[in-house]
Backbone bond lengths (Angstrom), bond angles and torsions (degrees), N, CA, C in turn:
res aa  C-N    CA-C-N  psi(-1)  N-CA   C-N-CA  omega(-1)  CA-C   N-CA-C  phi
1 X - - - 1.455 - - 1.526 110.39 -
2 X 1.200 117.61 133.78 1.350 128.05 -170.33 1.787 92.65 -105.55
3 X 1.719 99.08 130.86 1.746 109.46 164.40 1.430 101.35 -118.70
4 X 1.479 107.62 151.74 1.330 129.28 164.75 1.356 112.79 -126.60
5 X 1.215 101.95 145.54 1.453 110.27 -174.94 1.408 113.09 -96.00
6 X 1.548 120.57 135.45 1.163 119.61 177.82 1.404 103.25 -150.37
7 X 1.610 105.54 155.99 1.585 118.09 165.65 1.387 125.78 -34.07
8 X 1.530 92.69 -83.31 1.637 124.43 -161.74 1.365 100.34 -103.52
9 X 1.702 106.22 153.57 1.551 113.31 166.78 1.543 108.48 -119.38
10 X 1.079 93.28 -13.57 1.854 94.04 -164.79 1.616 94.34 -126.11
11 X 1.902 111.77 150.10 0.721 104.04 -163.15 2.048 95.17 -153.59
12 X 1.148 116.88 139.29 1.528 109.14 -153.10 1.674 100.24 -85.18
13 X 0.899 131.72 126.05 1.620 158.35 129.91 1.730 96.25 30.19
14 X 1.104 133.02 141.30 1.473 122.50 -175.47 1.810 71.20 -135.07
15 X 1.282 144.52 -9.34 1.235 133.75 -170.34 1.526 120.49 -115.76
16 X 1.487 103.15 -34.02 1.269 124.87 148.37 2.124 86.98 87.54
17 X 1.372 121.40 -124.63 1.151 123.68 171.26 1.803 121.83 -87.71
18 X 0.872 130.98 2.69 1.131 152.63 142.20 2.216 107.28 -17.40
19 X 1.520 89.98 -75.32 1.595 96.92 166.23 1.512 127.48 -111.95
20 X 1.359 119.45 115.25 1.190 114.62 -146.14 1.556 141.77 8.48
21 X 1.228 88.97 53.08 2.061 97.90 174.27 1.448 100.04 51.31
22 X 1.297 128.61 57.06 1.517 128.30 144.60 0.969 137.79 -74.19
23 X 1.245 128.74 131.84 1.604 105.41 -165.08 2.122 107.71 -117.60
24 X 1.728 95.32 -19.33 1.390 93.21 174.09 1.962 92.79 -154.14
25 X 1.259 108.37 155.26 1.256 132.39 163.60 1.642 116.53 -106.17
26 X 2.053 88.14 144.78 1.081 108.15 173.50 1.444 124.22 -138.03
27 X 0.921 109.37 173.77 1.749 111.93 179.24 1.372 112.11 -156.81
28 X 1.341 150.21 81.51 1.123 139.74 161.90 1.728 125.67 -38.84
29 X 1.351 106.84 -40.25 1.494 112.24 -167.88 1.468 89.75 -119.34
30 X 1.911 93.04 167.25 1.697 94.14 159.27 1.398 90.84 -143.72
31 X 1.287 101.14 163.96 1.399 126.91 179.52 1.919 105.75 87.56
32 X 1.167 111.72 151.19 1.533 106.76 166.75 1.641 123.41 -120.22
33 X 1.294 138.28 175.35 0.861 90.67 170.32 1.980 87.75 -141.04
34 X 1.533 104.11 57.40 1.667 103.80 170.16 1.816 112.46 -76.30
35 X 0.932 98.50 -19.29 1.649 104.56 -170.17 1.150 121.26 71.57
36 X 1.644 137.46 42.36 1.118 128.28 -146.09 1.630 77.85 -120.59
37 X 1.541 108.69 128.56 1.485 142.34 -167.71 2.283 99.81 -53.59
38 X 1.430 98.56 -37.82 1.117 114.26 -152.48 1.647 120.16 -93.87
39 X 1.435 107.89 7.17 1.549 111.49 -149.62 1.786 87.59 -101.67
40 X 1.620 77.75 128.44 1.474 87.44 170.37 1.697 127.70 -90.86
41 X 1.523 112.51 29.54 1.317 114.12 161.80 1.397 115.82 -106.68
42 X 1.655 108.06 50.78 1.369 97.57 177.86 1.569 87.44 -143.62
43 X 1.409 114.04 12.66 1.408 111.29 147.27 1.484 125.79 -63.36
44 X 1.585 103.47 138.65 1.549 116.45 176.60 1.949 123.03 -20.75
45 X 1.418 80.38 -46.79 1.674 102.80 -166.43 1.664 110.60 -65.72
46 X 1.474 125.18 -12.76 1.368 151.96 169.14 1.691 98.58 -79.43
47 X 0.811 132.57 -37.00 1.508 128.22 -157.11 1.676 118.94 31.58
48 X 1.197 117.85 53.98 1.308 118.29 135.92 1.305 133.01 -119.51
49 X 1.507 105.53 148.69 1.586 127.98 -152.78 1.202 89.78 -114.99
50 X 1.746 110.40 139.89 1.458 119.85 -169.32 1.392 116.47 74.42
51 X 0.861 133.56 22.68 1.715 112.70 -155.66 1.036 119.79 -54.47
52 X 1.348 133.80 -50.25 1.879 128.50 147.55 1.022 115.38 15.20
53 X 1.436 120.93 -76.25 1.067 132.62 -175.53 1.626 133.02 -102.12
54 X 1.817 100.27 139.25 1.741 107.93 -150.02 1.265 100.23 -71.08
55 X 1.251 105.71 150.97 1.732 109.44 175.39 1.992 92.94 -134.03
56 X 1.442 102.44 116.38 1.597 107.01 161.17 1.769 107.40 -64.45
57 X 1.687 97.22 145.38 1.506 106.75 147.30 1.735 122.78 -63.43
58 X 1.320 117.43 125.98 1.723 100.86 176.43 1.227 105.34 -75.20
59 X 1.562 132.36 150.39 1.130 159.39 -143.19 2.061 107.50 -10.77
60 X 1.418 84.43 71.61 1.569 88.74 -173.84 1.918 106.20 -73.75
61 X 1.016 104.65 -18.21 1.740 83.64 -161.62 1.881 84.55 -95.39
62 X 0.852 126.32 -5.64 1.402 123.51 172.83 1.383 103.12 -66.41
63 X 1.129 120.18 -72.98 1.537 137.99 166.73 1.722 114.37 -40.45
64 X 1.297 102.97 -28.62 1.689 88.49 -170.19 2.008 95.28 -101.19
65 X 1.224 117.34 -10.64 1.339 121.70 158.94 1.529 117.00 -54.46
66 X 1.442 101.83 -83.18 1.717 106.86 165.77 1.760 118.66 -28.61
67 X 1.209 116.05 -17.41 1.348 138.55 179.35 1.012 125.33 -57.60
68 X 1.713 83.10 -71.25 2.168 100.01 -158.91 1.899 70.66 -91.24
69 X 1.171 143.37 -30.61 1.555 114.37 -165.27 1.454 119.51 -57.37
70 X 1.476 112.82 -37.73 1.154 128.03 177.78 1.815 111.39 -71.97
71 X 1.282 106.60 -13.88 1.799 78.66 170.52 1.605 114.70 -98.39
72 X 1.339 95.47 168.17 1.479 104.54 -169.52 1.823 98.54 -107.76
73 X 1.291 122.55 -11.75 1.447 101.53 178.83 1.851 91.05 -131.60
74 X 1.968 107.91 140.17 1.020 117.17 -162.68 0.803 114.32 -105.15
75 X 1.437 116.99 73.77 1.266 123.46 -169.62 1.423 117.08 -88.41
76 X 1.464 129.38 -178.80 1.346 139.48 178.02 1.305 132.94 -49.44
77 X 1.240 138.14 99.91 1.836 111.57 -153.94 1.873 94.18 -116.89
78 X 1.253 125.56 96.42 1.215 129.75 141.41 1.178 125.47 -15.83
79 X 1.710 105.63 113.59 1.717 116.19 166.59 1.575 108.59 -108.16
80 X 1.583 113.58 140.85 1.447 105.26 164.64 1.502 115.93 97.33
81 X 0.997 114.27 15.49 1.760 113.43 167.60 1.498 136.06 -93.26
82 X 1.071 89.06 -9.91 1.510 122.41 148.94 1.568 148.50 -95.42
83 X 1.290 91.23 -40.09 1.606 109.24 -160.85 1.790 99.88 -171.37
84 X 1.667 111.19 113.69 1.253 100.74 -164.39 1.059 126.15 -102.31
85 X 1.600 124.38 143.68 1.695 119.07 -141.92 1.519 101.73 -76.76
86 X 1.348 131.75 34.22 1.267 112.59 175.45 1.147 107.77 -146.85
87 X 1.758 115.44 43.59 1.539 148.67 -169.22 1.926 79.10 -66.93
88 X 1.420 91.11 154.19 2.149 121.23 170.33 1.810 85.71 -41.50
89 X 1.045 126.27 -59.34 1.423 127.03 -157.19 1.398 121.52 -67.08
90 X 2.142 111.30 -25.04 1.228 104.18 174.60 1.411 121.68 -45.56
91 X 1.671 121.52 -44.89 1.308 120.09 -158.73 1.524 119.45 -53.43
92 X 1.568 97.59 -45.81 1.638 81.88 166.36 1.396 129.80 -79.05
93 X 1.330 112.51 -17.60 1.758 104.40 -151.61 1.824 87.93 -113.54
94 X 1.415 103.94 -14.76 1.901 90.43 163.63 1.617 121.87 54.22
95 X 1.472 100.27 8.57 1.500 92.82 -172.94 1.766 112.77 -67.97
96 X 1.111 114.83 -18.19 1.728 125.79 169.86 1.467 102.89 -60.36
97 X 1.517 124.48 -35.73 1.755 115.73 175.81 1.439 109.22 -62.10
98 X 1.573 93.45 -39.64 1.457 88.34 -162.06 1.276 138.00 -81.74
99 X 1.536 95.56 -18.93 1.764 91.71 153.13 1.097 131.13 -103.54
100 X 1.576 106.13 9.10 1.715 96.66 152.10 1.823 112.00 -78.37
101 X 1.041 119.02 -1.28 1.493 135.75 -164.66 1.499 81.37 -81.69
102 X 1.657 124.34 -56.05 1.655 124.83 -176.79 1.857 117.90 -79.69
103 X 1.092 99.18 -9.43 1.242 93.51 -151.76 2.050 85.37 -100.37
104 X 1.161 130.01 -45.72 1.688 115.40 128.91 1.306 131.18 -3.01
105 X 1.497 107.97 -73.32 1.769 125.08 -164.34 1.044 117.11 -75.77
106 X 2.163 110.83 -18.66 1.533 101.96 159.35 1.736 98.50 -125.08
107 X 1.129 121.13 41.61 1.584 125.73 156.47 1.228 141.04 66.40
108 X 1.334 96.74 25.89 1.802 130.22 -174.14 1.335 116.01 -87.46
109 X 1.231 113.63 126.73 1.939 117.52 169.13 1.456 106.52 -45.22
110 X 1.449 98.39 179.85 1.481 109.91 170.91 1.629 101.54 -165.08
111 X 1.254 107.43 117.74 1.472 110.80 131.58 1.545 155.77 -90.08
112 X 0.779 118.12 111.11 2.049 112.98 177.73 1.091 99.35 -124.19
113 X 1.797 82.25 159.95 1.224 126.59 -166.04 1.658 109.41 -115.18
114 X 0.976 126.82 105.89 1.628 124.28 -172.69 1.565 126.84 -152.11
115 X 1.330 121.35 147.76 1.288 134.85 -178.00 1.528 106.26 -118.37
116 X 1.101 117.49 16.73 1.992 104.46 145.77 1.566 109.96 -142.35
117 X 1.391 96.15 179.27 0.748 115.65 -158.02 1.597 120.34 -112.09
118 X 1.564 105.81 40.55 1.563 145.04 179.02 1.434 96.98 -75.35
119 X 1.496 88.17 -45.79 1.899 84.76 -168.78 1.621 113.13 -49.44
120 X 1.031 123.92 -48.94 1.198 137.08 -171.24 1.592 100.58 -30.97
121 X 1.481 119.09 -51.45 1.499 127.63 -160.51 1.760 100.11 -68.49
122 X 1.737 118.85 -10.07 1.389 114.45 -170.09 2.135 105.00 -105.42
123 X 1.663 85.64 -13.43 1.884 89.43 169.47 1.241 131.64 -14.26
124 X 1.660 120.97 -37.61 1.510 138.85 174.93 1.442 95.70 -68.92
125 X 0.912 138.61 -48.16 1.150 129.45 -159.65 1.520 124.74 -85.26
126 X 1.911 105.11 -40.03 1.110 106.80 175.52 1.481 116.07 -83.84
127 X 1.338 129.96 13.83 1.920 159.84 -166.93 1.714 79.22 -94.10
128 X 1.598 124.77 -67.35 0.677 128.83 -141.12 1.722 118.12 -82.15
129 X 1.693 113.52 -22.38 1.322 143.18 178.86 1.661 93.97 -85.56
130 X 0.940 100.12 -75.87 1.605 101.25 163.59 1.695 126.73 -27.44
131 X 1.232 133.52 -6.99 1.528 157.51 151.83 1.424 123.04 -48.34
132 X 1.452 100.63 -49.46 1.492 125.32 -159.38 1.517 99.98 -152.95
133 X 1.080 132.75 20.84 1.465 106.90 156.07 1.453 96.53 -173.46
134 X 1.321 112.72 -168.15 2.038 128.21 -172.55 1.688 99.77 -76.84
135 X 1.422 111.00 140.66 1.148 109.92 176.57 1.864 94.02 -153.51
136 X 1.439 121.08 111.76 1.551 117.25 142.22 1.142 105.53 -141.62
137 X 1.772 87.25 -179.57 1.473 106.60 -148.25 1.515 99.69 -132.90
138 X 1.122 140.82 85.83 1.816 138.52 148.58 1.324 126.94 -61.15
139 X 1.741 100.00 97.68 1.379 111.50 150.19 1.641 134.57 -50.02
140 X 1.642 107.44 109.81 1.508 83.85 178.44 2.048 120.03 -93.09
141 X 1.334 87.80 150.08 1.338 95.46 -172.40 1.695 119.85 -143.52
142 X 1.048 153.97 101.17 1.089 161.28 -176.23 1.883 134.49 -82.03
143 X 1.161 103.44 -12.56 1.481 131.61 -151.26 1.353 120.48 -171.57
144 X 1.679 135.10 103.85 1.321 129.43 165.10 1.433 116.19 -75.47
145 X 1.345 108.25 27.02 1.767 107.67 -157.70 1.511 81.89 -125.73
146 X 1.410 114.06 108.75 1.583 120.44 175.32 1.484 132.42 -68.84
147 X 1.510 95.49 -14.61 1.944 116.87 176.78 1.460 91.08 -76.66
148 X 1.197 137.33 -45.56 1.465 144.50 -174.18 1.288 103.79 -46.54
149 X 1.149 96.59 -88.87 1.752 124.87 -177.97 1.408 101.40 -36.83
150 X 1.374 132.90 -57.50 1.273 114.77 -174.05 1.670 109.88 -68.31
151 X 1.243 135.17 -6.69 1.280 121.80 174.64 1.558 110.13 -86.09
152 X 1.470 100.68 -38.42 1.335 99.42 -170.35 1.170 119.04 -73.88
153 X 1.806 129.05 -34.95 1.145 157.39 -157.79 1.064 115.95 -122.48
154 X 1.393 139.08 31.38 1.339 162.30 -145.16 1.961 112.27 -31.84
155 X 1.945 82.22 -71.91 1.798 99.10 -175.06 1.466 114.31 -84.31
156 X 1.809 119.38 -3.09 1.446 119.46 156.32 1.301 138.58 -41.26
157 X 0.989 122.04 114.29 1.905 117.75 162.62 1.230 112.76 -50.05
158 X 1.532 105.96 140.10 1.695 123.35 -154.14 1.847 97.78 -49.89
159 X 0.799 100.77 -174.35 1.877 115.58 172.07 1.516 122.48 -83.99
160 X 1.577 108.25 -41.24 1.200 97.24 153.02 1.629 144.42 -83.07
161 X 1.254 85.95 4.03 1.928 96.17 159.78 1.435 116.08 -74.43
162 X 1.522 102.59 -49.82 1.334 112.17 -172.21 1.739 103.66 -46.44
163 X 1.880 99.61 -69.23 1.570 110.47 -158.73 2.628 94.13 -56.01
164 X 1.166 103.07 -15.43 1.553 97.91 -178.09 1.502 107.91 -64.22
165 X 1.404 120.20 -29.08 1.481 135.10 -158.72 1.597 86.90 -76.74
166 X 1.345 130.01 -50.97 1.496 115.64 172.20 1.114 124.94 -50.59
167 X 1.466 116.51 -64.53 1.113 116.79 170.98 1.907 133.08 -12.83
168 X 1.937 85.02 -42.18 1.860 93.47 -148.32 1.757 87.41 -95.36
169 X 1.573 105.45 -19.84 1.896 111.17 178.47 1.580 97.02 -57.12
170 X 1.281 90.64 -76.85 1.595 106.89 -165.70 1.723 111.83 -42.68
171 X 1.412 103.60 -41.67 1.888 87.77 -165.87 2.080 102.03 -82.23
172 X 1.608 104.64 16.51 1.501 118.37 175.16 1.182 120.12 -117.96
173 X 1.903 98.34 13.14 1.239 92.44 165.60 1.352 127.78 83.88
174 X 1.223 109.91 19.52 1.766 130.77 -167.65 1.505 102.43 -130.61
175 X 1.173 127.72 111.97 1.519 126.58 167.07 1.499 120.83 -55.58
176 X 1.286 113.98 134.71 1.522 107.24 -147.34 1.643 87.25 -152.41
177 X 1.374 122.63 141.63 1.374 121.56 162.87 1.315 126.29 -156.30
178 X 1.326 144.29 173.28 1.691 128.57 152.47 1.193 131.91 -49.56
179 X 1.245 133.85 116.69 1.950 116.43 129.03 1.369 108.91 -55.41
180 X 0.830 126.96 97.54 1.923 119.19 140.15 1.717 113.26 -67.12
181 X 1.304 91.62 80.47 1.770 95.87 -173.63 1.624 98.58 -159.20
182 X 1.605 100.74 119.84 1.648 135.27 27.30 1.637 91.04 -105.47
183 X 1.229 106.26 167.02 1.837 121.56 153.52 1.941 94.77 -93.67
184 X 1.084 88.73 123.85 1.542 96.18 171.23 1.395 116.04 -115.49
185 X 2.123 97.38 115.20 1.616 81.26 -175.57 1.400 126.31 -74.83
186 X 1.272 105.38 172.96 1.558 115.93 -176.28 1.712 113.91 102.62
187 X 1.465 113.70 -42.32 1.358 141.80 -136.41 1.589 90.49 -108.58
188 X 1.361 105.94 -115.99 1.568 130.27 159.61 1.478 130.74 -66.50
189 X 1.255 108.50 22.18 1.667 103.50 -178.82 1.121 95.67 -110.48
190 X 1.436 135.08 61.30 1.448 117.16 149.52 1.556 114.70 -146.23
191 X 1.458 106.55 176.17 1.295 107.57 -150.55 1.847 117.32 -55.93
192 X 1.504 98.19 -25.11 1.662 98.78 -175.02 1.755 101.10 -66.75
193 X 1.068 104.04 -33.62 1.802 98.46 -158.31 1.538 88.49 -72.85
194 X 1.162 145.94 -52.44 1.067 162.26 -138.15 1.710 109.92 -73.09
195 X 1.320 95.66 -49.82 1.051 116.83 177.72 1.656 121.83 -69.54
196 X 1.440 110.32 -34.69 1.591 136.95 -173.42 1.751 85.16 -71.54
197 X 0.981 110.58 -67.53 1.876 123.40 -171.68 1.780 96.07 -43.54
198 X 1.197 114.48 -59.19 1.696 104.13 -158.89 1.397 98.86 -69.32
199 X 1.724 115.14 -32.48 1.935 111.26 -178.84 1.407 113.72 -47.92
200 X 1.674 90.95 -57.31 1.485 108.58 -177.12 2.249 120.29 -43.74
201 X 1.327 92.79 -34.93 1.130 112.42 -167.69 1.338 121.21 -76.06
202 X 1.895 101.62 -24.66 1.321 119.87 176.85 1.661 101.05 -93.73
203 X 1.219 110.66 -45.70 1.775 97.98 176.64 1.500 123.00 -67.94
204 X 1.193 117.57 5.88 1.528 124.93 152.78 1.347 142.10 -123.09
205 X 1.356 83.39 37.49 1.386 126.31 -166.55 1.799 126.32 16.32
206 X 1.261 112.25 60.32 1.141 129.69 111.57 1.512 128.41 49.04
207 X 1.248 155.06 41.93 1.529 119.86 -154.49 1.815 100.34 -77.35
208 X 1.201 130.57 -19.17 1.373 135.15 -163.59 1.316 102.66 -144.54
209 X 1.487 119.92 169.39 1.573 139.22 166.12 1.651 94.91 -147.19
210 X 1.437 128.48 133.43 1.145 128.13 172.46 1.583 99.53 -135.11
211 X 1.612 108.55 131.74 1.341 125.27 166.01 1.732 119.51 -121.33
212 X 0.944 113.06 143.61 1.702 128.56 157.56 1.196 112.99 -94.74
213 X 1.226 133.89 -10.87 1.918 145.18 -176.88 1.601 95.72 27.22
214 X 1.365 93.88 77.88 1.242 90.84 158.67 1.590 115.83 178.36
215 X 1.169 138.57 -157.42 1.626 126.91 -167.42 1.500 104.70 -150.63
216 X 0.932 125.66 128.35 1.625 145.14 -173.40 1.024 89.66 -89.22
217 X 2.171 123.90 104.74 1.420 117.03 152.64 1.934 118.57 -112.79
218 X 0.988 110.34 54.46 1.540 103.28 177.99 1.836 114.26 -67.54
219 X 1.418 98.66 173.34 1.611 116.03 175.42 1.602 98.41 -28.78
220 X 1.128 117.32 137.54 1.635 126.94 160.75 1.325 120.54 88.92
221 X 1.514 109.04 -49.18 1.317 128.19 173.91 1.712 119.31 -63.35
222 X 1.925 89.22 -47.64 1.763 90.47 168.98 1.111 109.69 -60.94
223 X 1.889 128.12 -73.36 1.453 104.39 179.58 1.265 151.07 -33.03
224 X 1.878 116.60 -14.76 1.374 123.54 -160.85 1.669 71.56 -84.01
225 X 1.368 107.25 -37.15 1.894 101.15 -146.32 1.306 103.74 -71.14
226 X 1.691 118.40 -50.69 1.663 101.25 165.95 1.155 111.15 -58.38
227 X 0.748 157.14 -49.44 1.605 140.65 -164.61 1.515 115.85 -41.86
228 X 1.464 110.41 -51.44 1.407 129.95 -161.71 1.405 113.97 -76.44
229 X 1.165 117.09 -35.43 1.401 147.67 -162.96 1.306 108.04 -95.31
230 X 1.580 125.13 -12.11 1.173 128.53 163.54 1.292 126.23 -102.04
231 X 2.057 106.88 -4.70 1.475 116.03 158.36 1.306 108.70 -90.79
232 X 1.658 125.73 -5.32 1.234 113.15 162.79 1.972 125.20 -82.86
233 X 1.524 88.19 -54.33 1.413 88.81 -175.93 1.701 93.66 -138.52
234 X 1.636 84.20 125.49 1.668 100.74 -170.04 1.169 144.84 -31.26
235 X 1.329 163.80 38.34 1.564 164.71 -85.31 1.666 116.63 30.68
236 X 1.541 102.80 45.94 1.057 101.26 179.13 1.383 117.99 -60.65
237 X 1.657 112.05 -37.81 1.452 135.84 -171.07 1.695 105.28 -53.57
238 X 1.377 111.07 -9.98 1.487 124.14 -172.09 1.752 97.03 -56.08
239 X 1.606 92.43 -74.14 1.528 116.64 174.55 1.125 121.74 -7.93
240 X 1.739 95.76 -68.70 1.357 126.12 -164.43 1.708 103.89 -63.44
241 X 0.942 124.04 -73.04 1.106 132.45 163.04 1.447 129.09 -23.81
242 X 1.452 103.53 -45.14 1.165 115.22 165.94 1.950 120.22 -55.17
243 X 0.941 82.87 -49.93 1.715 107.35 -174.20 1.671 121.00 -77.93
244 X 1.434 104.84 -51.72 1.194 119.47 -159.79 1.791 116.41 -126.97
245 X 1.783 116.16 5.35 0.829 107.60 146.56 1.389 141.46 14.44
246 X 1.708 106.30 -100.73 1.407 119.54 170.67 1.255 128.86 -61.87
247 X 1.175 106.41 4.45 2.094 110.27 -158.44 1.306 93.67 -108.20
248 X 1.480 112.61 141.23 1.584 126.14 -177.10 1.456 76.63 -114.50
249 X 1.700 164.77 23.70 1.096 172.62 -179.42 1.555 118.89 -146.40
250 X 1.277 120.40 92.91 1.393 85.39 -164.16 1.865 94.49 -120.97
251 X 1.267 116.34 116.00 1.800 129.83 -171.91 1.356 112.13 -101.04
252 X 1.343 118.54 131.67 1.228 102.31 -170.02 1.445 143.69 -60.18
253 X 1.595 151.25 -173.18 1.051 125.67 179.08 0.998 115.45 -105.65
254 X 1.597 139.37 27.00 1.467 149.99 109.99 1.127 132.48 -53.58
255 X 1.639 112.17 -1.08 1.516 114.05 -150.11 1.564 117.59 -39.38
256 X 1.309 104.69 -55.95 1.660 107.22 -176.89 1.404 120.97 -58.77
257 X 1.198 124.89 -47.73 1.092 132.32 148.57 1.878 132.43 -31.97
258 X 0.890 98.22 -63.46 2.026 113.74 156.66 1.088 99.99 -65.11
259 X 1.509 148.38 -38.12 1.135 129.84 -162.97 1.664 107.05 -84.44
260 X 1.287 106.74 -19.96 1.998 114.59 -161.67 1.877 90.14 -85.17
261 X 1.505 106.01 -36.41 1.070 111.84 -165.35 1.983 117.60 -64.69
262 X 1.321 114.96 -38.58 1.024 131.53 154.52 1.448 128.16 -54.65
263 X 1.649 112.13 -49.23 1.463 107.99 169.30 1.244 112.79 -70.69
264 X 1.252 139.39 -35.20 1.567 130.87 146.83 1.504 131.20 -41.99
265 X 1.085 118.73 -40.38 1.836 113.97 164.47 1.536 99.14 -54.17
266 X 1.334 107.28 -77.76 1.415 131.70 -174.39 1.840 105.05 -18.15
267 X 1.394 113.46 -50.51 1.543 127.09 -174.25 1.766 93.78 -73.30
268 X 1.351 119.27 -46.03 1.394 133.86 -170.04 1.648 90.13 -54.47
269 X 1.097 130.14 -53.34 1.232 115.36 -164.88 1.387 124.82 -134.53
270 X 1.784 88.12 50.34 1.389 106.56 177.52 2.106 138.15 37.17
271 X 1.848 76.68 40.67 1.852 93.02 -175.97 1.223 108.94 -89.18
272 X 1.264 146.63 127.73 1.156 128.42 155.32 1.783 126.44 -61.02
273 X 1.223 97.22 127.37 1.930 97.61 -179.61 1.449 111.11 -128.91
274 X 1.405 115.23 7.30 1.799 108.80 163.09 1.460 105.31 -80.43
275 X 1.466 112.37 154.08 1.239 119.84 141.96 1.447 136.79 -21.02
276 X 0.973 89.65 -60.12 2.071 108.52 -154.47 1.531 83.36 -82.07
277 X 1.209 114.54 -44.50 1.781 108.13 -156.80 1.635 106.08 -76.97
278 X 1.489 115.28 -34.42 1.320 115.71 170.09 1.591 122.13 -66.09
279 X 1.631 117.68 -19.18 1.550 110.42 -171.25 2.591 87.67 -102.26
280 X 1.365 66.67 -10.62 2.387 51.96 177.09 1.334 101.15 -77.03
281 X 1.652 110.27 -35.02 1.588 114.80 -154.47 1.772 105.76 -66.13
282 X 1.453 97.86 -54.53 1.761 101.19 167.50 1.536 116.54 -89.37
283 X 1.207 152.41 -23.01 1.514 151.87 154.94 1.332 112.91 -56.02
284 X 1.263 104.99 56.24 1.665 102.59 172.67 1.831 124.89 -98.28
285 X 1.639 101.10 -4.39 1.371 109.15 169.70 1.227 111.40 -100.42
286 X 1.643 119.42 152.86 1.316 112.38 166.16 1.764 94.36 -134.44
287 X 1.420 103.15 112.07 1.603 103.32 170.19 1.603 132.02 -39.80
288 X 1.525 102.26 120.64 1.805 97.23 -162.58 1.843 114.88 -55.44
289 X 1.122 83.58 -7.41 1.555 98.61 -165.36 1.625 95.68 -80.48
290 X 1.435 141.74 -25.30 1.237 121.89 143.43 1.389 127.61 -45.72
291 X 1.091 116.65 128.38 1.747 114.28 162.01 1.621 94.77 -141.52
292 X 1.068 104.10 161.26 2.079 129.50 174.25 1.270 87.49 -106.31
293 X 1.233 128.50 132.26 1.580 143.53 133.14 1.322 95.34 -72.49
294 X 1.798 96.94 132.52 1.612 90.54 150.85 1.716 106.91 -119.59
295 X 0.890 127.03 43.81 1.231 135.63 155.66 1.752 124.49 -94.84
């Protein structure tokens, strides 16, 4: 196991409620090691080297203590936007328990972002954050088609593990929903897959599905992605290239169409998929320990 030493763990919101009512980011680890062809934290603009491979924070929960003690408003602290806290390595080294273990003891929300189903083993805890303050949970998911997912998403747990992890949040009382992120064109950008994802999402009940329909290709990230994508499906990168070249965004070329089509399931089966409506629906506390001076 490789440590790096760093300052800070937590880091304040440049978006604030904008994206799901965050109020600070975190990252315990860097690098991941799901292998998923498509992840856009292995763009340049991330600066991590290796990404494959996990790198611990050195004495992060020390540091992220001294942290949350010092703030005065308890706001939401984001896990997993980088690197997701329930990497092969959590099980032993648990550092994802343990600052939800702090982030409890001084009374702070939490959001994550995750593709296993580790979390499940921390349920007590987020039952318990969930008491007194904001707590959800986004499953990411891209594909109800499991032949997919395993090419694209190699070292992931199948899809129906993932969409089960809602299931077991939600009937515990933990707000829990999809990423459908990325839509990858060519692949998954069309209306059947799309449609399979929001069903799926509602029969495991679901409170939300949130999409951007679209694919993060910057410096580094595009090359990993053509590369990979051309041991899946043969000069696919042709396409891409063809099309999407210039685009650090790349949406499909149905977009509007796929996009109407989704907010219609979504209404069909009563999911929430706006923004605003998903951070009112779970942001219903505001720690007393905020106040505005207006002096």
């Amino acid at each position: 196991m490789e440590y790096i030493k760093t300052r800070t763990i937590m880091t304040k919101s440049d978006k604030g409620d904008r994206f799901f009512g965050i109020d600070y980011h975190m990252n315990l680890y860097k690098g991941c090691n799901y292998g998923c062809i498509y992840c856009e934290a292995r763009s340049e603009v991330f600066h991590i080297d290796d990404f494959d491979k996990i790198k611990v924070k050195e004495n992060a929960l020390k540091i992220l203590e001294k942290e949350l003690s010092s703030k005065n408003f308890k706001g939401v602290v984001s896990f997993g936007t980088l690197s997701d806290p329930y990497n092969k390595e959590e099980k032993d080294l648990k550092l994802t328990r343990g600052a939800l273990k702090l982030i409890k003891k001084y009374g702070f929300g939490v959001s994550i972002d995750t593709k296993s189903d580790l979390i499940l083993r921390d349920i007590d805890l987020l039952k318990e954050i969930n008491k007194h303050n904001n707590v959800i949970i986004k499953i990411s998911i891209c594909t109800n088609n499991e032949e997919i997912s395993r090419k694209i998403e190699p070292n992931v747990i199948s899809v129906k593990k993932r969409l089960n992890i809602l299931k077991v949040l939600n009937e515990n009382g933990i707000f829990a929903g999809v990423l459908l992120m990325p839509v990858l064109p060519f692949i998954t950008d069309n209306e059947d897959n799309i449609k399979a994802c929001v069903y799926a999402a509602y029969k495991n009940k679901a409170k939300f599905i949130f999409t951007r329909m679209n694919l993060s290709l910057r410096t580094k990230s595009r090359e990993y992605y053509y590369e990979n994508i051309d041991k899946i499906y043969k000069n696919l990168s042709n396409d891409y290239k063809k099309v999407y070249e210039k685009n650090t965004f790349c949406t499909p070329l149905r977009y509007k169409s796929i996009l109407e089509s989704f907010v219609n399931e979504c209404n069909k089966y009563h999911l929430l998929c706006d923004m605003s409506e998903i951070i009112n629906a779970y942001k219903k506390i505001i720690p007393s320990t905020h106040q505005i001076s207006l002096f």
